[in-house]
C-alpha positions as a printed NumPy array, in Angstrom:
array([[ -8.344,  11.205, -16.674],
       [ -6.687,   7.989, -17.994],
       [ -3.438,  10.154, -18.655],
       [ -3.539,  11.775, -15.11 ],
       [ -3.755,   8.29 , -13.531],
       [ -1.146,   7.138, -15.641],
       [  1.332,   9.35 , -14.451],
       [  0.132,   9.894, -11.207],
       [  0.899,   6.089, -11.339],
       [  4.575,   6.62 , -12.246],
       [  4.636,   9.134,  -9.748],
       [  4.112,   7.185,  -6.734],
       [  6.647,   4.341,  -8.8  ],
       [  9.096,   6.72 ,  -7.982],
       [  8.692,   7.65 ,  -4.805],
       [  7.79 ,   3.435,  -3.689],
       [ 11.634,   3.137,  -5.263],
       [ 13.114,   5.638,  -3.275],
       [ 12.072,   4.789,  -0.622],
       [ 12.637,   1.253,  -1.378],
       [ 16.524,   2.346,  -1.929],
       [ 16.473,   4.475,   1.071],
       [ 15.349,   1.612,   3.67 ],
       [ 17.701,  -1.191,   2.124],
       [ 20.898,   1.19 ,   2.385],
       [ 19.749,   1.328,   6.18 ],
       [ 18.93 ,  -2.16 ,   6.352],
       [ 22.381,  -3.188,   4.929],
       [ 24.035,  -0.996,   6.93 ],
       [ 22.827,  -2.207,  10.223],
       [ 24.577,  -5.43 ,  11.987],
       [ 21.026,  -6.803,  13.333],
       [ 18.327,  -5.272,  11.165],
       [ 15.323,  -5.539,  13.111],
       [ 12.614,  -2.905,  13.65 ],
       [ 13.481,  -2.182,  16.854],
       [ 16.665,  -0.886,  15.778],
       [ 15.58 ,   0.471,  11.825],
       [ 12.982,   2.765,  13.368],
       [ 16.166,   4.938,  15.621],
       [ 17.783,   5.453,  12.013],
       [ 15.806,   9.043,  10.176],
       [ 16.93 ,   7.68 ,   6.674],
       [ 15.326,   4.391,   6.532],
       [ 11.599,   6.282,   8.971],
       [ 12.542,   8.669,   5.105],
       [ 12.124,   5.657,   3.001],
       [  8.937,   4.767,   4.778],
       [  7.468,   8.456,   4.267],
       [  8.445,   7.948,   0.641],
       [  7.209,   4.456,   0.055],
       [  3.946,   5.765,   2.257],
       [  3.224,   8.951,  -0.573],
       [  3.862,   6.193,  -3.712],
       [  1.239,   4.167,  -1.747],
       [ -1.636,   7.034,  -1.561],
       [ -0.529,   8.411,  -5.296],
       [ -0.992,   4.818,  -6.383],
       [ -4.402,   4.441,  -5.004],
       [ -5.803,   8.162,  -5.907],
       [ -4.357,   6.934,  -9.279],
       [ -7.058,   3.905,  -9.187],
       [ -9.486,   5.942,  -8.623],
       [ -9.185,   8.292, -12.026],
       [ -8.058,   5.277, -14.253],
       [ -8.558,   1.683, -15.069],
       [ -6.483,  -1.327, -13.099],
       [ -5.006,  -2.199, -16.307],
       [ -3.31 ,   1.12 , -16.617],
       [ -2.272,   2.014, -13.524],
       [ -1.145,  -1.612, -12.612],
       [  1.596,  -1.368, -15.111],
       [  2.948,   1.918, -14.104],
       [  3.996,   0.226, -10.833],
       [  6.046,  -1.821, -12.195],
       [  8.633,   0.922, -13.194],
       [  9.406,   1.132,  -9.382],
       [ 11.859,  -1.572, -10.549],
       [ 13.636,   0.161, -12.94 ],
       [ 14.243,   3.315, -10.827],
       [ 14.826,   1.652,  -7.798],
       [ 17.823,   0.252,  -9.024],
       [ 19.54 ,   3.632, -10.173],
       [ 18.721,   5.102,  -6.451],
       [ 19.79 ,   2.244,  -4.455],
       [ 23.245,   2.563,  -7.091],
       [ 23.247,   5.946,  -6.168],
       [ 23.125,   5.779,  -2.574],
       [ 25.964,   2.89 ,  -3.187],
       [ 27.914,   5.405,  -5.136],
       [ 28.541,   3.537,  -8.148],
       [ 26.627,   3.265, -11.587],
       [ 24.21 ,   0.539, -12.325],
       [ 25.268,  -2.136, -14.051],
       [ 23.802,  -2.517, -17.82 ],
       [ 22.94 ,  -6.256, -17.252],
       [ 21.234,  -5.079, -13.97 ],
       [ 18.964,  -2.689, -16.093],
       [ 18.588,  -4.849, -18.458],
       [ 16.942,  -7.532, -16.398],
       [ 14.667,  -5.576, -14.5  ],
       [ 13.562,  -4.402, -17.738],
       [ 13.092,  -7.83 , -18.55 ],
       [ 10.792,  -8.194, -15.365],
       [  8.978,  -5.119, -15.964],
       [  7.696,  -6.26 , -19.577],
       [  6.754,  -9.783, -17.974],
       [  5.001,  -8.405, -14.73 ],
       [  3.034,  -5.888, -17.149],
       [  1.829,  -8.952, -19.74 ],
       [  0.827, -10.646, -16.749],
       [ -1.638,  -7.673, -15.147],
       [ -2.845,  -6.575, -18.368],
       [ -4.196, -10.303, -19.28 ],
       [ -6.039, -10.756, -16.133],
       [ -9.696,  -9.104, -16.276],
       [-10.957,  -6.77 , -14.473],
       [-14.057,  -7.573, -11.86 ],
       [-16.898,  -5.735, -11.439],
       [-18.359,  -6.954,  -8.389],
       [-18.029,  -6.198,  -4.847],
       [-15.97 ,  -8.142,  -3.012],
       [-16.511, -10.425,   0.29 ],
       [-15.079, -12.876,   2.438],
       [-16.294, -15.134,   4.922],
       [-15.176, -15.32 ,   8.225],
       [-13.603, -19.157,   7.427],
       [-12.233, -17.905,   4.44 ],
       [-10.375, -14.62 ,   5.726],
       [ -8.576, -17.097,   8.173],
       [ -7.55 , -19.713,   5.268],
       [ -6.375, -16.81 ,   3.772],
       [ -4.254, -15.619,   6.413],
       [ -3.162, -19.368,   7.597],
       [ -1.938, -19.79 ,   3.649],
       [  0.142, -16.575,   3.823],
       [  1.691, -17.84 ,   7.154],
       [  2.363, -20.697,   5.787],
       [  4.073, -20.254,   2.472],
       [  5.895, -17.096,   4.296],
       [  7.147, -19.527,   6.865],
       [  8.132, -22.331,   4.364],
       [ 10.403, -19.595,   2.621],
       [ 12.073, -18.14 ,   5.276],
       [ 13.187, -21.821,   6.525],
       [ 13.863, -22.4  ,   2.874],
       [ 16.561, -18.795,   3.185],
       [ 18.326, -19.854,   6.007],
       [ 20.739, -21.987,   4.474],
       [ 20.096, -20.565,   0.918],
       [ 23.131, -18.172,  -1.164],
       [ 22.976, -14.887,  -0.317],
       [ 21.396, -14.001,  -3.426],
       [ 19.002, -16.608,  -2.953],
       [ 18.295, -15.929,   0.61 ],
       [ 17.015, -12.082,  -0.354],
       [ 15.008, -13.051,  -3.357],
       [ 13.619, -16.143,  -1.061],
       [ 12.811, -13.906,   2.487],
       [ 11.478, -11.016,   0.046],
       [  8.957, -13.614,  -1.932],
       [  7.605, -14.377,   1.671],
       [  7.611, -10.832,   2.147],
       [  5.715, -10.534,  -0.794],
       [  3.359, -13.353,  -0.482],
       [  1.92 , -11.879,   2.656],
       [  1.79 ,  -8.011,   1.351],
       [ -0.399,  -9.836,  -1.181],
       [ -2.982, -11.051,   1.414],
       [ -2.493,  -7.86 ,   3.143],
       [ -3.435,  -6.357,  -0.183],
       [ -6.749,  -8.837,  -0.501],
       [ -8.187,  -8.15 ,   2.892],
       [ -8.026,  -4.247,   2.147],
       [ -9.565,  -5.012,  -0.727],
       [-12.282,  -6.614,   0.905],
       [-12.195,  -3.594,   3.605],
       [-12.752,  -0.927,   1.147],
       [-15.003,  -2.29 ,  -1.771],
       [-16.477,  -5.387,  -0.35 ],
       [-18.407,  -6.945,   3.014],
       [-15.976,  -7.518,   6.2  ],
       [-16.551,  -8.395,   9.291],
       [-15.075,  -6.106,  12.411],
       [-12.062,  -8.195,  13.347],
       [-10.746,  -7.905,   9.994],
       [ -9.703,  -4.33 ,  10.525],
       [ -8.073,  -5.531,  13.285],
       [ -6.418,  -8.665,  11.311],
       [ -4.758,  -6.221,   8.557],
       [ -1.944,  -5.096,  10.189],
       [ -0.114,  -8.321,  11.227],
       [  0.381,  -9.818,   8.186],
       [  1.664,  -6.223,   6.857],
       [  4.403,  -6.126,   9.726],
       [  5.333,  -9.399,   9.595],
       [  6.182,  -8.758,   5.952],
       [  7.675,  -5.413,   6.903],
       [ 10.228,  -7.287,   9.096],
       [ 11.077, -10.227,   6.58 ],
       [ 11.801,  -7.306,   4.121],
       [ 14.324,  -5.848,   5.684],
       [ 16.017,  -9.082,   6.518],
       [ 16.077,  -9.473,   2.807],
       [ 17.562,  -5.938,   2.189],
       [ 20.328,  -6.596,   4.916],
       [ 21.517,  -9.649,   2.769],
       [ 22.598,  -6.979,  -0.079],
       [ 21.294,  -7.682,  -3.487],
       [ 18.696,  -5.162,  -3.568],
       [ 17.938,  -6.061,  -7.033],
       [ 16.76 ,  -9.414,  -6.112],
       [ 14.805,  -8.424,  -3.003],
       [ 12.92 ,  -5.996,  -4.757],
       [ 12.512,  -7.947,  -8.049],
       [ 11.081, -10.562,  -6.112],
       [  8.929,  -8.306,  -4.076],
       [  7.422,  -6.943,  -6.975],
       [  6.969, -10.285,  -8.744],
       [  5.308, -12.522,  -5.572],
       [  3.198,  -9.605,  -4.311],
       [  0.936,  -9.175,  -7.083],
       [  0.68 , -12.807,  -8.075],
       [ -0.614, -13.286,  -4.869],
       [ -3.222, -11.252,  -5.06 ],
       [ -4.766, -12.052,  -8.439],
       [ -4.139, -15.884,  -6.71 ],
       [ -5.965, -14.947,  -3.73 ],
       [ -8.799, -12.514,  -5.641],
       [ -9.308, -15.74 ,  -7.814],
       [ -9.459, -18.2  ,  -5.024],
       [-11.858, -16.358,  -2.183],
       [-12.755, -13.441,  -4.607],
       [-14.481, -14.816,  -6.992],
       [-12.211, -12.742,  -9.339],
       [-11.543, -13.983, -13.198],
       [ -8.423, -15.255, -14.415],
       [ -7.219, -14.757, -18.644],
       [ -9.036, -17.548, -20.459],
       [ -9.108, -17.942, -23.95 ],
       [ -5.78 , -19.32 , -26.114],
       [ -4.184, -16.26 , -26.953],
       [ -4.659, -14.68 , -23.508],
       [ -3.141, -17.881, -21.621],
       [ -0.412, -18.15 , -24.147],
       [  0.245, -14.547, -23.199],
       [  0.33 , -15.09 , -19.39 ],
       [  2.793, -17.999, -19.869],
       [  5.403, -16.129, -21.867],
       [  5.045, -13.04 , -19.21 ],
       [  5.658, -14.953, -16.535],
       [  8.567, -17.17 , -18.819],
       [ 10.147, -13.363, -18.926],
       [ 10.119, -12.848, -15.121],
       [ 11.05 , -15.648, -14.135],
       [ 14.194, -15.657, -16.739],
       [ 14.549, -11.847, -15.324],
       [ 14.663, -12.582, -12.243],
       [ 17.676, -15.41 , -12.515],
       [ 19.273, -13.265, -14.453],
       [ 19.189, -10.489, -11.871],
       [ 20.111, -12.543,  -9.244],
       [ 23.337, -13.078, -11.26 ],
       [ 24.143,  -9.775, -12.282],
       [ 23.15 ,  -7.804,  -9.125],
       [ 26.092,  -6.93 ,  -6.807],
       [ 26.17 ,  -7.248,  -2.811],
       [ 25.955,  -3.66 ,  -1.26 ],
       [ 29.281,  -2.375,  -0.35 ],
       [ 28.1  ,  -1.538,   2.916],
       [ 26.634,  -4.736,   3.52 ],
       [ 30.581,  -6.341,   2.407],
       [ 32.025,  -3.989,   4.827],
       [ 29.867,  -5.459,   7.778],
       [ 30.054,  -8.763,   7.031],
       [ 34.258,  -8.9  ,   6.682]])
C-alpha cells in the first residue's frame, strides 16, 4: 500500500506540474491576467483540470500511505514542472534551472520528513479560525505591497509566497473540515482565501519566471501549514538535536535553491514579447 501511495503521489506531481505549466503559459501570455479574462482561455480552464486530478490523486494517496511518504512525492512537481513549462516555451531547460529545483526538492523533503506526524483530531475555535484567516490576509497583503516595486524575479517569487501563505491556511481549515471539529461558517470561509490565492498566482505567473513562482509556491505553502498546524493545531514540531539540526540545513538548501533559481530562471518569451 505504501508503494501504491507513493506513486500515486508522483502521479498527481505530474499532473499539479502540468497544469502548473499550462496556466502560467496563459497567464504570461495575457496583457491583464485576471480571472475574469484566464477563465475565456481553454488552455489555462486545462491546467486547472490537471492541477484539479494531481489534487484528488494526492489525497487518495494519503489515504493508502503515511504523510511522510507521500509528502515528499509532491515535491517532484518542481522538477517536472520546469521541463513542461520549457516545453510549452519551446526551448530546453536550463541545467542550472534543474539543478536548483533539485536543490529545493531535497530541502523541502528534509523539512516534511522531520516534522512528526499527529495523531489526534483536529479543531479550531471560532476565535482562532479568524486569527488564522486575519494572519494569512495579512502576511499575503504585506507581500504583495512588498512586489510592487520589487525585480521581476522578485516580484513572482514575492506575489507567489503570498499565494502560498494563504493556500496554506486554506490547506489548515480543510484539515480541520475533514478530520477535526468545525463550525458551519467555516465551509463557507474556505473558499476565499483559496481564490484570493488563485488570483495572486497568476499575477505571479504573468511576471515570467515560472521557476520562481512555483519554487516559491511550493516552499511557503507547506511551511505554512506545519506553522499553522503547530500554532492552532496543536500539531508537533522536530525536537531533539539531530532532528532540528536537520530542519535547519533543509531549509539552508531551499532557501540557497531558491536564490539560485531566481538567478538562473529565464523570463517567458511570451511574457518578453508583451511587455516590449
Amino acid at each position: 500500500m505504501t508503494v501504491l501511495a507513493a506513486g500515486l503521489a508522483l502521479l498527481g506531481s505530474l499532473f499539479f506540474a502540468v497544469g502548473a505549466a499550462l496556466q502560467q503559459f496563459e497567464a504570461a501570455s495575457t496583457a491583464r491576467a485576471t480571472l475574469k479574462r484566464l477563465f475565456r482561455r481553454p488552455r489555462w480552464l486545462l491546467g486547472g483540470l490537471a492541477i484539479g486530478i494531481g489534487t484528488v490523486l494526492h489525497i487518495v494517496a494519503l489515504k493508502y500511505g503515511p504523510l511522510t511518504v507521500v509528502q515528499p512525492m509532491g515535491v517532484a512537481s518542481l522538477l517536472f514542472a520546469l521541463p513542461c513549462a520549457a516545453a510549452l516555451q519551446r526551448r530546453r531547460p536550463r541545467s542550472g534551472e534543474l539543478a536548483a529545483a533539485a536543490v529545493i526538492a531535497i530541502g523541502l523533503i528534509g523539512l516534511v520528513l522531520v516534522v512528526p506526524e499527529h495523531s489526534g483530531d483536529p479543531s479550531l475555535s471560532t476565535g482562532e479560525a479568524v486569527a488564522l484567516l486575519t494572519g494569512a490576509a495579512a502576511v499575503a497583503l504585506v507581500l504583495w505591497g512588498a512586489a510592487q516595486s520589487a525585480p521581476p524575479a522578485v516580484r513572482a517569487g514575492l506575489l507567489a509566497m503570498g499565494a502560498g501563505v494563504l493556500y496554506g491556511a486554506t490547506a489548515t481549515l480543510t484539515r480541520v473540515l475533514v478530520d477535526g471539529d468545525w463550525e458551519v461558517w467555516f465551509l463557507l470561509a474556505v473558499p476565499m482565501p483559496a481564490l484570493i490565492a488563485l488570483a495572486l498566482l497568476q499575477r505571479a505567473y504573468a511576471v515570467g519566471h515560472f521557476g520562481v513562482a512555483f519554487a516559491a509556491l511550493q516552499v511557503a505553502d507547506p511551511l505554512t501549514a506545519v506553522a499553522f498546524g503547530a500554532l492552532l493545531l496543536g500539531e508537533p514540531l522536530p525536537t531533539g538535536t539531530a532532528s532540528t539540526l536537520t530542519a535547519l540545513v533543509a531549509a539552508a538548501l531551499t532557501a540557497a535553491g531558491t536564490v539560485a533559481l531566481a538567478r538562473t530562471s529565464p523570463m517567458s518569451p511570451t511574457h518578453d514579447a508583451i511587455t516590449r
